[in-house]
N, CA, C and O atoms as a printed pandas DataFrame, in Angstrom:
     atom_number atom_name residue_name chain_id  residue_number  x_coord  y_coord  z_coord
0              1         N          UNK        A               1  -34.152   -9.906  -32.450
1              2        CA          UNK        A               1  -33.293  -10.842  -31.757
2              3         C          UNK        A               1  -34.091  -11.444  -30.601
3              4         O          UNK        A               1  -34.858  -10.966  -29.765
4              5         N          UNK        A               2  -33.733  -12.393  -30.802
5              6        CA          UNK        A               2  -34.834  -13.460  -29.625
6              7         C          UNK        A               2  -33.877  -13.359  -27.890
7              8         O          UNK        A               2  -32.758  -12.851  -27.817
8              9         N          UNK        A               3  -34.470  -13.831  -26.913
9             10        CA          UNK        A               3  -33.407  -14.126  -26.291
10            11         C          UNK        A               3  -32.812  -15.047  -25.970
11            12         O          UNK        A               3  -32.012  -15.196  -25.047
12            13         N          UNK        A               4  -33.264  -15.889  -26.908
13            14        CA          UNK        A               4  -32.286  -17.223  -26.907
14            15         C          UNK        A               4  -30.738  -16.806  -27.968
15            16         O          UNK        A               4  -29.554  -17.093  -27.797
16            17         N          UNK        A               5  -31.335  -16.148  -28.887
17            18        CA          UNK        A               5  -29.926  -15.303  -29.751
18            19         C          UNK        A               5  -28.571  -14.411  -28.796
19            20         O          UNK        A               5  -27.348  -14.552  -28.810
20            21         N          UNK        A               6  -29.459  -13.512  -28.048
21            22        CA          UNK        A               6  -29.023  -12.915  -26.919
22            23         C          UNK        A               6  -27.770  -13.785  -26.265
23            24         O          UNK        A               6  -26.561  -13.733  -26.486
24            25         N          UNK        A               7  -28.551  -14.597  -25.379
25            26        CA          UNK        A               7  -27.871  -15.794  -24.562
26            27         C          UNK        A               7  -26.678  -16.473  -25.397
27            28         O          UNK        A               7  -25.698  -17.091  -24.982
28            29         N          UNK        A               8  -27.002  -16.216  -26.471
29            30        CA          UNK        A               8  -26.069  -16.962  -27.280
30            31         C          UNK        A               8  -24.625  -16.070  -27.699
31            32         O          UNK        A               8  -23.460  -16.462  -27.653
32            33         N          UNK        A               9  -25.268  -14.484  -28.198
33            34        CA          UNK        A               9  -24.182  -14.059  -28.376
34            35         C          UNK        A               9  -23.509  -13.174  -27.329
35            36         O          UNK        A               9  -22.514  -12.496  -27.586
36            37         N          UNK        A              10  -24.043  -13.214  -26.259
37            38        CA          UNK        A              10  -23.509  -12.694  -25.231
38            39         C          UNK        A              10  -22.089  -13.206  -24.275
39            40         O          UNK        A              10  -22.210  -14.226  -23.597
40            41         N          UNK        A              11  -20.944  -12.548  -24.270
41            42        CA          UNK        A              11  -19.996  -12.757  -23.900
42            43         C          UNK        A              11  -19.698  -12.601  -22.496
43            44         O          UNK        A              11  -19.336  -11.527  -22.016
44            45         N          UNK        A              12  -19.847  -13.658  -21.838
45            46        CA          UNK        A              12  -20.125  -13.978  -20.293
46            47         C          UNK        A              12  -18.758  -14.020  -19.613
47            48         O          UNK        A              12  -18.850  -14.228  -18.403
48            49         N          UNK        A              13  -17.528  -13.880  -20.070
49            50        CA          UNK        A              13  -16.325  -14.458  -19.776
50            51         C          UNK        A              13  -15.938  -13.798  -18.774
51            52         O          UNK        A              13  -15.052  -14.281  -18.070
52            53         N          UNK        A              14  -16.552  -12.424  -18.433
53            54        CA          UNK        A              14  -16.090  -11.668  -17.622
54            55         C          UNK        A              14  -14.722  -11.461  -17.194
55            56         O          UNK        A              14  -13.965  -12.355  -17.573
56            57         N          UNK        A              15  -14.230  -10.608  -16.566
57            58        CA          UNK        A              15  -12.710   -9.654  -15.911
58            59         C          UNK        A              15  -11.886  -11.438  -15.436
59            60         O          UNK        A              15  -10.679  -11.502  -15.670
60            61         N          UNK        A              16  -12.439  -12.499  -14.932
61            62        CA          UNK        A              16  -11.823  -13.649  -14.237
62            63         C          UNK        A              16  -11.284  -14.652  -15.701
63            64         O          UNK        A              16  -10.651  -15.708  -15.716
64            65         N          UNK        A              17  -11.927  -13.675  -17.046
65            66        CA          UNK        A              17  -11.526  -14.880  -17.859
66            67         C          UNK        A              17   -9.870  -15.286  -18.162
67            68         O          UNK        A              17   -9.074  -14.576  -18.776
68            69         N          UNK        A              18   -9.672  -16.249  -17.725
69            70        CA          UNK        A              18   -7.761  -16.712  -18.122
70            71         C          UNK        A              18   -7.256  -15.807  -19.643
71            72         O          UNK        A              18   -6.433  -14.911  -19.827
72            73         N          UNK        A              19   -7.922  -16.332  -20.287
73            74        CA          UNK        A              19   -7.939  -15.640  -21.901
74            75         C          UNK        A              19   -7.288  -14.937  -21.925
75            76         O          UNK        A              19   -6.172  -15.038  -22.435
76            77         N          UNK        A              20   -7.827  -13.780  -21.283
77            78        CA          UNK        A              20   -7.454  -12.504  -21.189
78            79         C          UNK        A              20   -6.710  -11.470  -19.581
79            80         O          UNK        A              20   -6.574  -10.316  -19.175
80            81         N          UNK        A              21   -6.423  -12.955  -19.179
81            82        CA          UNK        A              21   -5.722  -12.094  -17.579
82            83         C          UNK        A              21   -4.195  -11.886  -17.642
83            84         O          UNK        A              21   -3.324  -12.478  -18.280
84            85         N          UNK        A              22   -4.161  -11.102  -16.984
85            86        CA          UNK        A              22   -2.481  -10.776  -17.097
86            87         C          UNK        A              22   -1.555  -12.020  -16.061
87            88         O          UNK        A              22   -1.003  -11.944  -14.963
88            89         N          UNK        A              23   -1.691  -12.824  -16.793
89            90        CA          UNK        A              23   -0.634  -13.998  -15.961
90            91         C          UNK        A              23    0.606  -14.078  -16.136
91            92         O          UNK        A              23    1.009  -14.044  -17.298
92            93         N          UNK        A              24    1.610  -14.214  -14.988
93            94        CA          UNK        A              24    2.774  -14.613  -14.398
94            95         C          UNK        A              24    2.684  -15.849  -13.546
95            96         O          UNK        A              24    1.954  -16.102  -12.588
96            97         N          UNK        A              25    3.812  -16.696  -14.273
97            98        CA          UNK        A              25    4.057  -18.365  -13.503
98            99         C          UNK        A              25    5.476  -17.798  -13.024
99           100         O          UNK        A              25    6.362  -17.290  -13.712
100          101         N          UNK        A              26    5.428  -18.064  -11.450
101          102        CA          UNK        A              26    6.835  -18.060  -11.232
102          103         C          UNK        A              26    6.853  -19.621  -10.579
103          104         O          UNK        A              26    5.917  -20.347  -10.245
104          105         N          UNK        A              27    8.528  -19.859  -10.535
105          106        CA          UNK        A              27    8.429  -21.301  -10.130
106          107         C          UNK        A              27    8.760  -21.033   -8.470
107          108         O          UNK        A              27    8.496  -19.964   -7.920
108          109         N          UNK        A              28    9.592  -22.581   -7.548
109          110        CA          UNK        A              28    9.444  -22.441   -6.970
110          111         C          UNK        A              28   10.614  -21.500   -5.872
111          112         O          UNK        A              28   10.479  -21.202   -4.685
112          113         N          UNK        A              29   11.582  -21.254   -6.690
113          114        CA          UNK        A              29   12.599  -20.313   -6.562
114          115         C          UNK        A              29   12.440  -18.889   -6.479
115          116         O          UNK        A              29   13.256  -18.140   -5.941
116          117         N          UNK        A              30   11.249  -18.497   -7.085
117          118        CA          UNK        A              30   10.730  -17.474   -6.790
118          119         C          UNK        A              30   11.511  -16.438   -8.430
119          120         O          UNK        A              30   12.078  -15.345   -8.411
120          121         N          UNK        A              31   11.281  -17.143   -9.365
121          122        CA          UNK        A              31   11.583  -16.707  -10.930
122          123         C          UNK        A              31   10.622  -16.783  -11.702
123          124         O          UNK        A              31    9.838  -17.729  -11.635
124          125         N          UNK        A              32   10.523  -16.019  -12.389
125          126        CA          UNK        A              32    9.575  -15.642  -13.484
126          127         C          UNK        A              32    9.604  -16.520  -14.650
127          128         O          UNK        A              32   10.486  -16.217  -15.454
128          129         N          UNK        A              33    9.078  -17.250  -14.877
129          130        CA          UNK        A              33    9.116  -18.442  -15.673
130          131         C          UNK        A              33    7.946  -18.642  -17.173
131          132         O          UNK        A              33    8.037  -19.381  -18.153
132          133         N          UNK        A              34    6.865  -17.592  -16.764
133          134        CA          UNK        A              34    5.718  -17.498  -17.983
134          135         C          UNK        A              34    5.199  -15.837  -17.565
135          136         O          UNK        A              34    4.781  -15.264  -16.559
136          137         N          UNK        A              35    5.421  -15.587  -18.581
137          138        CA          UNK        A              35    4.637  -13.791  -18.685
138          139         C          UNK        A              35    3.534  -13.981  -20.204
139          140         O          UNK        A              35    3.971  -14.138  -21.344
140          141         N          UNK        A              36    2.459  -13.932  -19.924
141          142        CA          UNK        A              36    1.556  -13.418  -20.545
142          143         C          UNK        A              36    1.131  -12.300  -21.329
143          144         O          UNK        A              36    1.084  -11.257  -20.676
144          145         N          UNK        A              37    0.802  -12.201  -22.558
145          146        CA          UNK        A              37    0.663  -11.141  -23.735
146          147         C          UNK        A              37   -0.302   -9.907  -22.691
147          148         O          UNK        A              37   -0.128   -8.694  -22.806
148          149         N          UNK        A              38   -0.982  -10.335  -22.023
149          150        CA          UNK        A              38   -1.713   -9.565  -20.942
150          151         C          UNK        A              38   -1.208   -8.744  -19.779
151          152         O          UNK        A              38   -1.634   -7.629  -19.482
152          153         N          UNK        A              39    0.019   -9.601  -18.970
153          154        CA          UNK        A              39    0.964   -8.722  -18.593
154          155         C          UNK        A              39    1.835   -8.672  -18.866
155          156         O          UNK        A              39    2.646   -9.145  -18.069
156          157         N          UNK        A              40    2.447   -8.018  -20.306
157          158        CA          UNK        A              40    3.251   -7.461  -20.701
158          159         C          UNK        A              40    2.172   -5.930  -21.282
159          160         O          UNK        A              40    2.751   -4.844  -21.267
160          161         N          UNK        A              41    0.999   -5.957  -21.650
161          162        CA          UNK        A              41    0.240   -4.976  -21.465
162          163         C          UNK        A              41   -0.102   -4.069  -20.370
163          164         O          UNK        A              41    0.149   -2.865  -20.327
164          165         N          UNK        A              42   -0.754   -4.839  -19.414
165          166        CA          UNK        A              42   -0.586   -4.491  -18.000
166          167         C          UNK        A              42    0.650   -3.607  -17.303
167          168         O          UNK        A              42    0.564   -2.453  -16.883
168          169         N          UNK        A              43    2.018   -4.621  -17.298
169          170        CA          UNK        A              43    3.201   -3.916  -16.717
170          171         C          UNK        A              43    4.209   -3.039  -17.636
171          172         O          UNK        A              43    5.109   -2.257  -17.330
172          173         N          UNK        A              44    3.734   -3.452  -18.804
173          174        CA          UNK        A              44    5.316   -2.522  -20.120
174          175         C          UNK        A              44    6.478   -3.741  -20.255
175          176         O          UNK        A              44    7.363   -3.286  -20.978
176          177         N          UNK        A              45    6.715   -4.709  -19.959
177          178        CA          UNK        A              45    7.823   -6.046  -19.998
178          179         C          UNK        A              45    7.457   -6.677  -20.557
179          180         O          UNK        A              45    6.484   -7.385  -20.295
180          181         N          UNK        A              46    8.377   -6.666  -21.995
181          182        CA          UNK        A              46    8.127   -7.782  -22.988
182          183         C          UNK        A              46    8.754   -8.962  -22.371
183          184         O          UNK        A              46    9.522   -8.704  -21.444
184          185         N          UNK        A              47    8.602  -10.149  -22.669
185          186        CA          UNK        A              47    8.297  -11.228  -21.982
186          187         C          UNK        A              47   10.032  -11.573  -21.872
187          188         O          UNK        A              47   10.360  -12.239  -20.890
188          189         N          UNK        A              48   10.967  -11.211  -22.687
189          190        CA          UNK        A              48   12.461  -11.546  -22.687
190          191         C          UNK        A              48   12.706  -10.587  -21.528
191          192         O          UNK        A              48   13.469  -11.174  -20.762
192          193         N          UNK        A              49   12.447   -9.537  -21.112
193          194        CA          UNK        A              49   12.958   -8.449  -20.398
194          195         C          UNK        A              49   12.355   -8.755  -19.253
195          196         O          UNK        A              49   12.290   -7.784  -18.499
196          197         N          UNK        A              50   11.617  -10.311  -18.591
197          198        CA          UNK        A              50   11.497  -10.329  -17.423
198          199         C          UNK        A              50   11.198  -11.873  -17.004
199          200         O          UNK        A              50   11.047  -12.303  -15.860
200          201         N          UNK        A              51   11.150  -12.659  -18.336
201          202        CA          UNK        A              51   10.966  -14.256  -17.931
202          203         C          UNK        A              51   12.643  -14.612  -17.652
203          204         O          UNK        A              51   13.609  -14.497  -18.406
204          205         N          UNK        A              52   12.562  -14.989  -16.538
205          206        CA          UNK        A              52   14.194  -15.920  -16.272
206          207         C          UNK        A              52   14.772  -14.802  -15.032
207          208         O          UNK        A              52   15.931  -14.849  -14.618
208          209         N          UNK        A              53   13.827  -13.887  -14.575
209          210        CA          UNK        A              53   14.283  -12.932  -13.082
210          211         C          UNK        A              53   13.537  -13.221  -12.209
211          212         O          UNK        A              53   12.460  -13.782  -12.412
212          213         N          UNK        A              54   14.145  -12.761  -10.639
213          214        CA          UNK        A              54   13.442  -12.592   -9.940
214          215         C          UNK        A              54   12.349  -12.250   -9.619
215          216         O          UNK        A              54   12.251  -11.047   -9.858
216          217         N          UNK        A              55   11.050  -12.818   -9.015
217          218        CA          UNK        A              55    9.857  -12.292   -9.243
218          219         C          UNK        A              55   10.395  -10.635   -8.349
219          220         O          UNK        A              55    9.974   -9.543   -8.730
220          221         N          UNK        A              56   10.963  -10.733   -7.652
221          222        CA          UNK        A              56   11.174   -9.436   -6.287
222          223         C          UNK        A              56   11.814   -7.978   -7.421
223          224         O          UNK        A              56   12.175   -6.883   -6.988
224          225         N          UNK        A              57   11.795   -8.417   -8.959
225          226        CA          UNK        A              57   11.948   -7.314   -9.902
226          227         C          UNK        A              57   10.974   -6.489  -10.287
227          228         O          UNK        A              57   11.122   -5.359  -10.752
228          229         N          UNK        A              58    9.257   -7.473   -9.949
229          230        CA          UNK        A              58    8.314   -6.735  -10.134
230          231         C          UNK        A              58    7.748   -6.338   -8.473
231          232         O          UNK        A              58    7.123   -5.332   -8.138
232          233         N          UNK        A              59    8.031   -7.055   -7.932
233          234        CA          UNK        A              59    6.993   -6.359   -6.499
234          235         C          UNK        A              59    8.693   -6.899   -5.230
235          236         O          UNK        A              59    9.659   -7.657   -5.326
236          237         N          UNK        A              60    8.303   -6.214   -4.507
237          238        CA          UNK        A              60    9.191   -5.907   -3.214
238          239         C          UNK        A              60    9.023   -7.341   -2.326
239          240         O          UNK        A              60    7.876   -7.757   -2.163
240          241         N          UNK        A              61    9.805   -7.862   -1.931
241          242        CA          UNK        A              61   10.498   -9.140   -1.268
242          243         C          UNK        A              61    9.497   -8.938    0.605
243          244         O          UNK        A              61    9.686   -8.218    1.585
244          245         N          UNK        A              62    8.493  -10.004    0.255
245          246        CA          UNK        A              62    7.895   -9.778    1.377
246          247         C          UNK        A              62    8.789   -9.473    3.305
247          248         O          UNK        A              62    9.957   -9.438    3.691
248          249         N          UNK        A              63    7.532   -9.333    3.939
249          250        CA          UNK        A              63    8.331   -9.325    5.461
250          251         C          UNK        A              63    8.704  -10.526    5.942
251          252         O          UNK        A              63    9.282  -10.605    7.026
């Protein structure tokens, strides 16, 4: 293997890749609006059992 092959098949996407991050869209109401196949891995909440709630269902209602 050359290292131009290398370079090539090497998977650079690293821990920041979207692909694979555990994303939550909440809007501006502060609701859960997009759950990701990633965090529903991450947290255990299939995406019906937490898109359309309060985000303050997964983390505590700031100071």
């Amino acid at each position: 293997m050359t290292a131009w092959n290398t370079d090539r098949s090497a998977d650079f996407r690293g821990p920041l890749d979207v692909t694979r991050a555990a994303t939550v869209v909440v809007d501006a109401q502060g609701t859960v609006i997009g759950w990701s196949p990633a965090a529903e891995r991450l947290l255990g909440y299939q995406p019906q059992e937490i898109v359309g709630r309060p985000l303050t269902t997964l983390l505590p209602p700031g100071p």
